[in-house]
VODO-812309 format. One record per residue (C-alpha): residue number from 1; residue in three letters; z, y, x. Coordinates in Angstrom, 1 decimal. Layout:
[rec NUM; 'ala'; [Z; Y; X]]
...
END
This chain:
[rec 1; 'unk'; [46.1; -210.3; 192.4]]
[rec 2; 'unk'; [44.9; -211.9; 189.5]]
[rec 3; 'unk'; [42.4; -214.6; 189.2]]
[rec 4; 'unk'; [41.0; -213.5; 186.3]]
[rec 5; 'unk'; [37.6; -211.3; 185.8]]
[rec 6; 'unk'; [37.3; -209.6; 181.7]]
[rec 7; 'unk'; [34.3; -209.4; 180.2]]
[rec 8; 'unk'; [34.4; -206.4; 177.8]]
[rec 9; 'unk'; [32.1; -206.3; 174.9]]
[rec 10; 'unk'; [31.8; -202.5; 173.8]]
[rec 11; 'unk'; [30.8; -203.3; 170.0]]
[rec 12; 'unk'; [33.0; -204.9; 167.0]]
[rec 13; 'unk'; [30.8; -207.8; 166.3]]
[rec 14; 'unk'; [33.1; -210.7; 166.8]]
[rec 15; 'unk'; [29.9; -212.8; 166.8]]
[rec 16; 'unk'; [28.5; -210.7; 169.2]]
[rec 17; 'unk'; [31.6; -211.2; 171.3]]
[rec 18; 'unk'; [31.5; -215.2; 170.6]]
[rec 19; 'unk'; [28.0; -215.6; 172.0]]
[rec 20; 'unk'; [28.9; -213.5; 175.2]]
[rec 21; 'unk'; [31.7; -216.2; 175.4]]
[rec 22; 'unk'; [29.6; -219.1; 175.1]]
[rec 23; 'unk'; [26.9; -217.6; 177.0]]
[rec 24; 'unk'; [29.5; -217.6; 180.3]]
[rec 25; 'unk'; [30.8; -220.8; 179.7]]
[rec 26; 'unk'; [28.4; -222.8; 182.2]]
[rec 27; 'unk'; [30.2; -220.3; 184.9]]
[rec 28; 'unk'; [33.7; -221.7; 184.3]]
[rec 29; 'unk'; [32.5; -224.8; 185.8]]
[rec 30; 'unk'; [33.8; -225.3; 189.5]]
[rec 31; 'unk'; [35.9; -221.6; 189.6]]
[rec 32; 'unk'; [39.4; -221.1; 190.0]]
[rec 33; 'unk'; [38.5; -217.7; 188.3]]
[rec 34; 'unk'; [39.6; -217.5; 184.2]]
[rec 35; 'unk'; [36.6; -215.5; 182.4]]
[rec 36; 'unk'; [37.9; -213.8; 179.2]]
[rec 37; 'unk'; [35.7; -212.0; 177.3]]
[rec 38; 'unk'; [36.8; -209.4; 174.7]]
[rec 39; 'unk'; [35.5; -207.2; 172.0]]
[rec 40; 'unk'; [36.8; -203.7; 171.0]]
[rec 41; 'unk'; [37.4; -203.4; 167.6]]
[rec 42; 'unk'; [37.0; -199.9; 167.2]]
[rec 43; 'unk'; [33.5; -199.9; 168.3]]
[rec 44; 'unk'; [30.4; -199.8; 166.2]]
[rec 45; 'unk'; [29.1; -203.3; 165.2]]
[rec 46; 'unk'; [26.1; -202.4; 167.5]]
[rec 47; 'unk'; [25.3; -200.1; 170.5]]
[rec 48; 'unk'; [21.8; -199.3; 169.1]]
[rec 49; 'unk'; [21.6; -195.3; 170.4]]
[rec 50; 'unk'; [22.7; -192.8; 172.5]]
[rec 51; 'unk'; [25.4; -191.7; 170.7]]
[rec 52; 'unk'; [26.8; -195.3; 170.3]]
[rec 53; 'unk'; [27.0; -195.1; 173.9]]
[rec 54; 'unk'; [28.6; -192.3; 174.3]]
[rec 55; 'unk'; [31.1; -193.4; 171.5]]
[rec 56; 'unk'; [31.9; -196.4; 173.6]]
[rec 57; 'unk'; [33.0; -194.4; 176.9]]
[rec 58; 'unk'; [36.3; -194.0; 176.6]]
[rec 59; 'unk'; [36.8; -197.6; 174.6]]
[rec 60; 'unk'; [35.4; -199.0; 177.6]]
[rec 61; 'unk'; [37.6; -197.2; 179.7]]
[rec 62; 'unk'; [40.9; -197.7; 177.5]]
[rec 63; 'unk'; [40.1; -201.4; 178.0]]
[rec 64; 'unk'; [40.2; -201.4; 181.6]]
[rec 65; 'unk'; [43.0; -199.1; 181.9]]
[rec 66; 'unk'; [45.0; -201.7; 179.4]]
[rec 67; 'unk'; [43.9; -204.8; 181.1]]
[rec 68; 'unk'; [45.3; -204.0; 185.1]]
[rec 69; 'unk'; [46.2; -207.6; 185.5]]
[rec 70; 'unk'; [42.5; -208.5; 185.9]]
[rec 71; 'unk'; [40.1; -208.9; 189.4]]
[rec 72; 'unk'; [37.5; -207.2; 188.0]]
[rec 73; 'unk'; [35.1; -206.3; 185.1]]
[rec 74; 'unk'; [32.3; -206.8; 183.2]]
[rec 75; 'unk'; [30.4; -204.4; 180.5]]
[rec 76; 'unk'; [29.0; -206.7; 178.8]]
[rec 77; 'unk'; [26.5; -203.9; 176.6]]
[rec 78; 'unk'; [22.8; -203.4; 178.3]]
[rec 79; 'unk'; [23.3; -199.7; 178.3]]
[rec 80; 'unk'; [26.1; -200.4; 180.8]]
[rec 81; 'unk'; [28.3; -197.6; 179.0]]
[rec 82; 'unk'; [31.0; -196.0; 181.1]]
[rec 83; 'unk'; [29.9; -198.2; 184.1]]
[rec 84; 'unk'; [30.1; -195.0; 186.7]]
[rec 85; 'unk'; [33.4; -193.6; 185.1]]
[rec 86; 'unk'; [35.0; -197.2; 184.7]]
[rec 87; 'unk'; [34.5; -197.7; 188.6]]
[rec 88; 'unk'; [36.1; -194.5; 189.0]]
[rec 89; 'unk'; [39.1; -195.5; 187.0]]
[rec 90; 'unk'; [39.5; -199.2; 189.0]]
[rec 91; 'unk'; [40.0; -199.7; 192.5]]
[rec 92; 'unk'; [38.3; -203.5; 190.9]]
[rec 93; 'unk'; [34.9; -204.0; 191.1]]
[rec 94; 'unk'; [32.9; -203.2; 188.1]]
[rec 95; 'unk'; [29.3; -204.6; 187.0]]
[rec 96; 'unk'; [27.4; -203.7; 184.2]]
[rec 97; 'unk'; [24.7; -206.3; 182.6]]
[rec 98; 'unk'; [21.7; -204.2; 183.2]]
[rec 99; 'unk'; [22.1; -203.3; 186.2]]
[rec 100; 'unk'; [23.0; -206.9; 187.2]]
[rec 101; 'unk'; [20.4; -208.2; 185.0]]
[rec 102; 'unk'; [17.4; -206.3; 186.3]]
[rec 103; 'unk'; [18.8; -206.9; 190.2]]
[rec 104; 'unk'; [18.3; -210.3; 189.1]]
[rec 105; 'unk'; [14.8; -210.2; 188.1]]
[rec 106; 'unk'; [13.6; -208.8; 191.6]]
[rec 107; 'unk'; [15.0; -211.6; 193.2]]
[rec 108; 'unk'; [12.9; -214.1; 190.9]]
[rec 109; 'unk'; [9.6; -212.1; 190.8]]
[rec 110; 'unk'; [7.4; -209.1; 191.7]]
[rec 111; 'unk'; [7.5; -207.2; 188.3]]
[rec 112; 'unk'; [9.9; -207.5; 185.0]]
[rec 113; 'unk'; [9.8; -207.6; 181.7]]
[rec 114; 'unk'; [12.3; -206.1; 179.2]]
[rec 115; 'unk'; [12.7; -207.9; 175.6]]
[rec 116; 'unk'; [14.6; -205.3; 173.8]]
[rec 117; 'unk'; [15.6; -205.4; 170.1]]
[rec 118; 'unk'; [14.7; -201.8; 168.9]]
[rec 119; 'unk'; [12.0; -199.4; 169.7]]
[rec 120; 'unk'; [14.6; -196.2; 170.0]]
[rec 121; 'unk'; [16.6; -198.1; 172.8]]
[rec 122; 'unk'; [13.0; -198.1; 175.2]]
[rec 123; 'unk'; [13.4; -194.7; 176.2]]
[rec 124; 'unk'; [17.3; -195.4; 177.0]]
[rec 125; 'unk'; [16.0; -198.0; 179.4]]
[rec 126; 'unk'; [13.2; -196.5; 181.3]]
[rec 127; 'unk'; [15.2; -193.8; 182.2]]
[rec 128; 'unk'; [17.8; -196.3; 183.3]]
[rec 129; 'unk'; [15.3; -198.1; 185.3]]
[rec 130; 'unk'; [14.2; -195.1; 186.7]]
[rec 131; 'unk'; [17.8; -194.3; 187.9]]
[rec 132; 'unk'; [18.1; -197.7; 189.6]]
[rec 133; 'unk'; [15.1; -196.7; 191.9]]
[rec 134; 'unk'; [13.3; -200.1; 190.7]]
[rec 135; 'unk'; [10.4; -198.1; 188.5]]
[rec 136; 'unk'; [7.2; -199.3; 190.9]]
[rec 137; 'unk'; [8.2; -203.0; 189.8]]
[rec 138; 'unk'; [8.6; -202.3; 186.5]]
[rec 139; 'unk'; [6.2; -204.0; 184.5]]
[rec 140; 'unk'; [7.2; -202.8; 180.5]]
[rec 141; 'unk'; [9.5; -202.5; 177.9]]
[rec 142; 'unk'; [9.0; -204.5; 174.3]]
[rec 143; 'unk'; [10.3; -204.3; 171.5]]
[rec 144; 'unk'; [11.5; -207.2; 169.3]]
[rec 145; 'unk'; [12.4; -205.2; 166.0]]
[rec 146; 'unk'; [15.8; -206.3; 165.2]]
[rec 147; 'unk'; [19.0; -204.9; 165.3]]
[rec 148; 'unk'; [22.1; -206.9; 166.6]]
[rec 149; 'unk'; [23.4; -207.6; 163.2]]
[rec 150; 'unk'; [19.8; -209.0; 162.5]]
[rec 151; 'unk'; [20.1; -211.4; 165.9]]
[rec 152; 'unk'; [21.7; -214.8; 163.7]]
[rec 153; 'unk'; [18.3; -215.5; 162.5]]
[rec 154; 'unk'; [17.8; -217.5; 165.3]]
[rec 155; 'unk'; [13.9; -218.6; 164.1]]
[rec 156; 'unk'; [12.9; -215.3; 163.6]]
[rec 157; 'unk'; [14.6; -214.2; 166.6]]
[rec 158; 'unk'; [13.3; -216.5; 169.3]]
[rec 159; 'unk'; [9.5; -216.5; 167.6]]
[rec 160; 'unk'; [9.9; -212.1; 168.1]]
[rec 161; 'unk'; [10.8; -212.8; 171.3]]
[rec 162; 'unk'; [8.4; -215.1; 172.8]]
[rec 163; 'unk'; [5.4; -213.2; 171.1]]
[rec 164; 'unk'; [7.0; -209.9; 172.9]]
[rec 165; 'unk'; [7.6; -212.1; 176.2]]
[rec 166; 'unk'; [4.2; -213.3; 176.1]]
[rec 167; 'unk'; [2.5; -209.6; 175.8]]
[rec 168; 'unk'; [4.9; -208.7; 178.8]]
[rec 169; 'unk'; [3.3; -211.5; 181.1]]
[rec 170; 'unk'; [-0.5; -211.3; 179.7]]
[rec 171; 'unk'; [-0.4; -207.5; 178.8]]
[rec 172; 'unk'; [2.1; -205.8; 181.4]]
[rec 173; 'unk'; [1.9; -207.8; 183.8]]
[rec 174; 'unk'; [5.8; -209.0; 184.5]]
[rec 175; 'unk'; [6.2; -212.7; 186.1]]
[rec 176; 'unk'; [10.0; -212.2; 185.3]]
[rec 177; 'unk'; [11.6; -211.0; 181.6]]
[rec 178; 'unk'; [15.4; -209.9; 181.1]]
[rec 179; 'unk'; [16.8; -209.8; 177.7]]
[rec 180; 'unk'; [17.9; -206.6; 177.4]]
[rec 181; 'unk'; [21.1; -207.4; 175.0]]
[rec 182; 'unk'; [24.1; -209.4; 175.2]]
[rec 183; 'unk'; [24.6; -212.7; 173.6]]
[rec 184; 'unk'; [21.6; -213.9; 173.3]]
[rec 185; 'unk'; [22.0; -216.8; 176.0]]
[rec 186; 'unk'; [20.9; -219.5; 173.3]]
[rec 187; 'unk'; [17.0; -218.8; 173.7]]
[rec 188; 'unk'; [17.3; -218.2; 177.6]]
[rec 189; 'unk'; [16.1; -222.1; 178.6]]
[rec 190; 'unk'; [13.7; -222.1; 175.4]]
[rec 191; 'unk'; [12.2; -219.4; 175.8]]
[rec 192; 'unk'; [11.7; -219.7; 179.7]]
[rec 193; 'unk'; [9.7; -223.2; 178.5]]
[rec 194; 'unk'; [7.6; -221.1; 176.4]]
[rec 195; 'unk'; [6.5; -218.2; 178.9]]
[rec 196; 'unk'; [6.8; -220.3; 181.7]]
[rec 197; 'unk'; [8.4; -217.7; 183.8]]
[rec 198; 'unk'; [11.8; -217.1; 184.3]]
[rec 199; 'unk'; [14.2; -215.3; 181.8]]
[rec 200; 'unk'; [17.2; -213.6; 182.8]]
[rec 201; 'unk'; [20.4; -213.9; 180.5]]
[rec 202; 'unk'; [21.9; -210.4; 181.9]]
[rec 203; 'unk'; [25.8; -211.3; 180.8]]
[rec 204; 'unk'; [25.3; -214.5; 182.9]]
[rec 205; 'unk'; [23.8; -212.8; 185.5]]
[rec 206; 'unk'; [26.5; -210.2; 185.9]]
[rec 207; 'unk'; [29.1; -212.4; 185.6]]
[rec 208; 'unk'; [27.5; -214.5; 188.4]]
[rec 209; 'unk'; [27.2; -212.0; 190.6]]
[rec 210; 'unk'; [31.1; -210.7; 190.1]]
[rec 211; 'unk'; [32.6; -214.4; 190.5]]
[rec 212; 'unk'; [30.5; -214.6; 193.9]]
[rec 213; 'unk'; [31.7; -211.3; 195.1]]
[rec 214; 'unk'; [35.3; -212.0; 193.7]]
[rec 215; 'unk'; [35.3; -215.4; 195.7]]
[rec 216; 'unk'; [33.8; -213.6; 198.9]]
[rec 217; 'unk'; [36.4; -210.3; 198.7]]
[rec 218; 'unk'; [33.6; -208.1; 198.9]]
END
């Protein structure tokens, strides 16, 4: 078998793809395990709806299907698309970023947070949250206003996001937040200083949990 676990990102932004790559690079560290992330090029430049989503299925599944060499996979989109139909298609094991992201958070606190970068995308992720089964310690779901194209403004970025961190801890309630997109590892560390809570980097946090259960054979 391989000793090699891809990270696909569903959308066409290659700097999108770049900060998913960078994001991961603290886990090459001490692992036998090569971590390649990808893009698809064919994908929109963001996931932003439902029908983005959707769109992305059968990319996401064209990429696994093409890349049979490799351990196992990682969605790297918060919308996990084609997670269920992806582990279907493998006999690898398959992780998507929100669902590792949020399983994350329950371990580091008793309610969490979601910083997400558009108000249409909210609804996405309740009901997603609601599918997990982890609704009663879900504290909210904000908001930052900014589309992934809009996400190299790194000032404006990080100040949205700790203004909608800090109403998730004062208003909502969370002791946890997960950034609810991919590649946006750079303000992780900052903006845990800022809250002081813990932030969850989802990519990281799935890719984590796939190198440990590649290690252990699970």
């Amino acid at each position: 078998m391989s000793d090699e676990l891809l990270v696909i990102n569903p959308n066409s932004s290659s700097a999108v793809t770049a900060a998913i790559d960078r994001a991961v690079t603290p886990l090459r560290e001490g692992t036998s395990t090569a971590i390649k992330v990808i893009g698809i090029a064919e994908g929109p430049p963001g996931i932003e709806n439902q029908a983005h989503v959707e769109q992305v299925v059968p990319l996401v599944l064209d990429a696994v299907r093409k890349n049979p060499q490799a351990a196992g996979y990682v969605i790297s989109c918060f919308s996990d698309p084609g997670l269920y139909a992806a582990r279907e298609a493998t006999s690898k094991p398959v992780f998507g970023i929100a669902e590792c992201g949020i399983l994350t958070a329950l371990t580091l606190g008793a309610r969490f947070g979601l910083i997400s970068i558009l108000p249409k995308v909210i609804q996405r992720h309740i009901r997603f949250v609601g599918a997990m089964g982890a609704g009663q310690r879900f504290a909210g779901d904000r908001a930052i206003g900014r589309g992934v194209t809009q996400l190299s403004d790194e000032d404006a970025t990080f100040t949205r996001m700790r203004d909608v961190g800090i109403e998730l801890r004062d208003r909502d309630g969370a002791d946890v937040v997960v950034m609810a997109c991919a590649g946006m590892a750079q303000y992780r560390e900052r903006l845990s200083g800022a809250l002081g809570i813990p932030v969850v980097e989802p990519s990281q946090a799935a890719v984590s949990m796939a190198l440990g259960r590649l290690r252990l054979g699970w």
